[in-house]
C-alpha positions in Angstrom: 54.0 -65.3 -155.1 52.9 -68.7 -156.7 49.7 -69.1 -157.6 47.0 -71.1 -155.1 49.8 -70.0 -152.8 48.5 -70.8 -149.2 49.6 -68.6 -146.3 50.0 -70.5 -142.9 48.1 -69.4 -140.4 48.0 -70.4 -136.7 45.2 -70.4 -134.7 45.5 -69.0 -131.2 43.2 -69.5 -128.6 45.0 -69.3 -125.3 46.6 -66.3 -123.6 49.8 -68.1 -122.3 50.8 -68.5 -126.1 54.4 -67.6 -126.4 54.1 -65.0 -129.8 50.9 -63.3 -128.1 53.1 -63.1 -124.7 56.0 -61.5 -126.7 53.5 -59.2 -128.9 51.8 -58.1 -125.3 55.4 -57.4 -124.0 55.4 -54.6 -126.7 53.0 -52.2 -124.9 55.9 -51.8 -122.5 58.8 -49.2 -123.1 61.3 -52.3 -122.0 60.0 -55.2 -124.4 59.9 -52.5 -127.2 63.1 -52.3 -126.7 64.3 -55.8 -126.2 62.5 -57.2 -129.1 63.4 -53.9 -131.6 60.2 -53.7 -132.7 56.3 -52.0 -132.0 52.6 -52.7 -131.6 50.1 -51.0 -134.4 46.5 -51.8 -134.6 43.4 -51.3 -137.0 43.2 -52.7 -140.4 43.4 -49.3 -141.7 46.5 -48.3 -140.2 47.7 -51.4 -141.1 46.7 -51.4 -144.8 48.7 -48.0 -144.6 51.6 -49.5 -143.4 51.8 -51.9 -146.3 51.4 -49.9 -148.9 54.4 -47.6 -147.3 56.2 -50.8 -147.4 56.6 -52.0 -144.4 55.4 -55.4 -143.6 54.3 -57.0 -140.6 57.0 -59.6 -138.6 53.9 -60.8 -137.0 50.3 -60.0 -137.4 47.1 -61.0 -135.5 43.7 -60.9 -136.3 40.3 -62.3 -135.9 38.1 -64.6 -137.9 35.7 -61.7 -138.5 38.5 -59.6 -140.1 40.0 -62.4 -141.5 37.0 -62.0 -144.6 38.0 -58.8 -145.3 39.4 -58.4 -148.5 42.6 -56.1 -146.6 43.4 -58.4 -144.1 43.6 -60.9 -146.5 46.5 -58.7 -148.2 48.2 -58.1 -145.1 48.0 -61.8 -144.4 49.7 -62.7 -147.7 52.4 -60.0 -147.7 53.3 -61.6 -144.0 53.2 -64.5 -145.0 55.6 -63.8 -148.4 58.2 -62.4 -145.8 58.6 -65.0 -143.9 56.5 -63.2 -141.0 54.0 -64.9 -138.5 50.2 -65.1 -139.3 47.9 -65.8 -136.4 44.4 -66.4 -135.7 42.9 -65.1 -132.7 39.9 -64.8 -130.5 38.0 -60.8 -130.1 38.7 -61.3 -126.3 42.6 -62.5 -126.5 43.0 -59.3 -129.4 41.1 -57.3 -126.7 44.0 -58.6 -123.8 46.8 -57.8 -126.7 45.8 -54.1 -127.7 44.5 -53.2 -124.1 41.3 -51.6 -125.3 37.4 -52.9 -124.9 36.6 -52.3 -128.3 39.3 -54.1 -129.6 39.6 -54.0 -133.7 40.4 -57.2 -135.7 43.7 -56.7 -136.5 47.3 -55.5 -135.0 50.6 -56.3 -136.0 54.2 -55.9 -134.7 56.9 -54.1 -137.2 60.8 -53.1 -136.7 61.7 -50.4 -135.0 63.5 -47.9 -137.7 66.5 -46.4 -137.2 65.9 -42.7 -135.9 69.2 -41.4 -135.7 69.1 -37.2 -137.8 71.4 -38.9 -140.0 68.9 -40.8 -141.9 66.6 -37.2 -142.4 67.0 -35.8 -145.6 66.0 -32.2 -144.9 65.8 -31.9 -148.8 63.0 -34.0 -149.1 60.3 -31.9 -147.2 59.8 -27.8 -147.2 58.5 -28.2 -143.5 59.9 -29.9 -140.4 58.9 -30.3 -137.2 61.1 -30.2 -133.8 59.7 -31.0 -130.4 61.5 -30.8 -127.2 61.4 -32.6 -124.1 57.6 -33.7 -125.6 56.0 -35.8 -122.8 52.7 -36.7 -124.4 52.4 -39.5 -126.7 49.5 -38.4 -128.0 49.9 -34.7 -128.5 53.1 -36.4 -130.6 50.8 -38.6 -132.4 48.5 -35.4 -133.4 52.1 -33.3 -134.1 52.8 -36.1 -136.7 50.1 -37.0 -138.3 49.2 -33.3 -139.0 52.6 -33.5 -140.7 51.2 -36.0 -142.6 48.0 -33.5 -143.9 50.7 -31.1 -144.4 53.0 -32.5 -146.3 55.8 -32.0 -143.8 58.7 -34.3 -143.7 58.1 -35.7 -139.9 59.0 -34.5 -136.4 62.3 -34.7 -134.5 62.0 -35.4 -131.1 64.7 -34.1 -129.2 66.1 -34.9 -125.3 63.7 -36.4 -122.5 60.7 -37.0 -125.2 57.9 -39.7 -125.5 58.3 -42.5 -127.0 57.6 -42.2 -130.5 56.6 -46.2 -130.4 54.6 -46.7 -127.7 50.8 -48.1 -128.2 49.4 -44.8 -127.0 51.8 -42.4 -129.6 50.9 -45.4 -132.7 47.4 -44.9 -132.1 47.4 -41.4 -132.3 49.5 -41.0 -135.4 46.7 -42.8 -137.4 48.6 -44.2 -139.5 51.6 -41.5 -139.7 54.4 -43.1 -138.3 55.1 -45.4 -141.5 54.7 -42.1 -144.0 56.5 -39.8 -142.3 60.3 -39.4 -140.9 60.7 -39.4 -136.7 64.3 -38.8 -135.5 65.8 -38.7 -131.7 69.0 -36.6 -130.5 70.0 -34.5 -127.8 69.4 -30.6 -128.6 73.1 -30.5 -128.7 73.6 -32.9 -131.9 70.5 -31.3 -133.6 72.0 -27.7 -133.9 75.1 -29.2 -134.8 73.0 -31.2 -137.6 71.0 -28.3 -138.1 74.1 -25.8 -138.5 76.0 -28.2 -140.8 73.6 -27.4 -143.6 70.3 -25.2 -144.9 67.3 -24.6 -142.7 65.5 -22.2 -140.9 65.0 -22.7 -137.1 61.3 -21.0 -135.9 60.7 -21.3 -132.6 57.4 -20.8 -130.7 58.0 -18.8 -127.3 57.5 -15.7 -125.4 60.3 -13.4 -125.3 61.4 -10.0 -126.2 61.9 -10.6 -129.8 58.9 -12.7 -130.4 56.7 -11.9 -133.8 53.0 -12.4 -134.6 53.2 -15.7 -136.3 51.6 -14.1 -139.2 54.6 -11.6 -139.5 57.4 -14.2 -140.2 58.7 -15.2 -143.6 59.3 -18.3 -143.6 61.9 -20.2 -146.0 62.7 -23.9 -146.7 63.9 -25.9 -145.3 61.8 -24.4 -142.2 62.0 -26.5 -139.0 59.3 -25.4 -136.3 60.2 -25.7 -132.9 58.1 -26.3 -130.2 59.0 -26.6 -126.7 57.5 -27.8 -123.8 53.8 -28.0 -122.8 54.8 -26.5 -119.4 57.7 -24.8 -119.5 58.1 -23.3 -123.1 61.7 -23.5 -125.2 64.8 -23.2 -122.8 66.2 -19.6 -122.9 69.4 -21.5 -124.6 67.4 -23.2 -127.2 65.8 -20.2 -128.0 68.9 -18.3 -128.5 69.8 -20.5 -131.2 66.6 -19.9 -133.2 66.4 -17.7 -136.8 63.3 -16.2 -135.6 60.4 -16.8 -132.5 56.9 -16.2 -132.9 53.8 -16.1 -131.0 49.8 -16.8 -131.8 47.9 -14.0 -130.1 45.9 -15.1 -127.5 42.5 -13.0 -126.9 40.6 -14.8 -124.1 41.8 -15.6 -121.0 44.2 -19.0 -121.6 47.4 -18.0 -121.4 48.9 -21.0 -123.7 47.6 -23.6 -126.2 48.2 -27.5 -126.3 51.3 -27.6 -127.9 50.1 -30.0 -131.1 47.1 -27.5 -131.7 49.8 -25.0 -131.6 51.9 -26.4 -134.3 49.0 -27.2 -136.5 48.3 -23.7 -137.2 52.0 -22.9 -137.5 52.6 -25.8 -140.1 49.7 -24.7 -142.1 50.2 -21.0 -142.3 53.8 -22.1 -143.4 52.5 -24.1 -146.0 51.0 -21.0 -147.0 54.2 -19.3 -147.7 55.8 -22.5 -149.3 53.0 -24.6 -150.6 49.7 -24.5 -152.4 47.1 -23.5 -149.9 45.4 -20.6 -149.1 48.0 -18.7 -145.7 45.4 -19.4 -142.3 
């Protein structure tokens, strides 16, 4: 960047402006889709997302967050790329991100390619697998504890959430630019999974289900987790290396799924990591 380089910044003040209209269009699953690219918000996700590397195509913010020392970064690596800087009003930022306590800054990024091939499974001792997932935010939670874990990222596989949406970005805090997300059917993941090393663990209930405690797990270990309601398809379970089960001593019959595979991907890390085994 030259120095006294000037970024240019636009200054937005009404609510039929064409970029803000487009950026709005992103809280839906159909302008996502159309435009190829997402909704993140907070200066801390944000300033996450940049030093992962990934840069903003457009980026909003306020005149109040404009002084901090962050947004000021963000606002030059935007501008550098050839992105879009605006300046906004709090109630027009409030109208963007949908929420009352709006923060000063959001920004729109490319959609990555999720496709398995672009998982190295070599790259992370711990993997999560989700299917049929319906809960953006218990996917948020599944990833970004795969952040505090080290693990490489969470495959999503069949009818699950949309890994993009405003509600699964905000719950990620920051996750989804450091870790991987992939989507396939179940069919084209065993027939990843199969085609080199890995351990499939399932969580269920069935006849040959283990005390969670009891497994030895081995890298590359993918943790499967089925459905909130329904558990792992009896087919899907079939194809795992081992299921286990946390005992459950009061009267709930079940956990919430991304509490579930917390405690799985840390007593794995147990076995595989540094840590003291929960």
């Amino acid at each position: 960047m030259q120095p006294n380089f000037q970024p240019r910044i636009t200054d937005v003040t009404s609510p039929a402006n064409p970029v803000l209209k487009s950026l709005k269009s992103l809280s839906e699953k159909k302008g996502r889709r159309e435009a190829g690219q997402f909704l993140a918000e907070g200066l801390r996700v944000c300033t996450e997302a940049l030093a992962a590397g990934h840069v903003p195509t457009t980026l909003v913010f306020t005149p109040e967050a404009e002084r901090h020392h962050l947004t000021q970064a963000l606002i030059a690596a935007t501008a550098a790329a050839r992105g879009t800087a605006l300046r906004t009003t709090p109630d027009l930022m409030q109208r963007l991100t949908g929420k009352d306590n709006a923060q000063g800054v959001a920004a729109a990024y490319p959609i990555p390619d999720t496709s398995l091939a672009r998982i190295d499974r070599s790259t992370a001792n711990l993997w999560l697998v989700a299917e049929n997932l319906k809960d953006p935010g218990n996917f948020g939670t599944m990833l970004r504890t795969c952040d505090a874990t080290g693990a490489g990222g969470v495959i999503l596989l069949d009818q699950s959430c949309d890994p993009f949406s405003v509600e699964a970005v905000r719950a990620s805090m920051g996750a989804l630019f450091s870790r991987q997300v992939a989507r396939a059917s179940g069919a084209a993941f065993f027939q990843w999974l199969r085609a080199g090393d890995g351990q499939l663990v399932g969580a269920a209930l069935d006849g040959r289900t283990i005390d969670y405690r009891a497994h030895q797990y081995k890298a590359p270990c993918f943790l499967f987790m089925g459905n909130e309601q329904s558990g792992l398809p009896a087919d899907y379970a079939a194809q795992c290396d081992a299921l286990v089960k946390l005992p459950m001593l009061g009267t709930a019959d079940s956990l919430n799924v991304a509490v579930c595979a917390g405690v799985l991907l840390y007593h794995a890390l147990g076995q595989l990591g540094d840590v003291s085994v929960i």
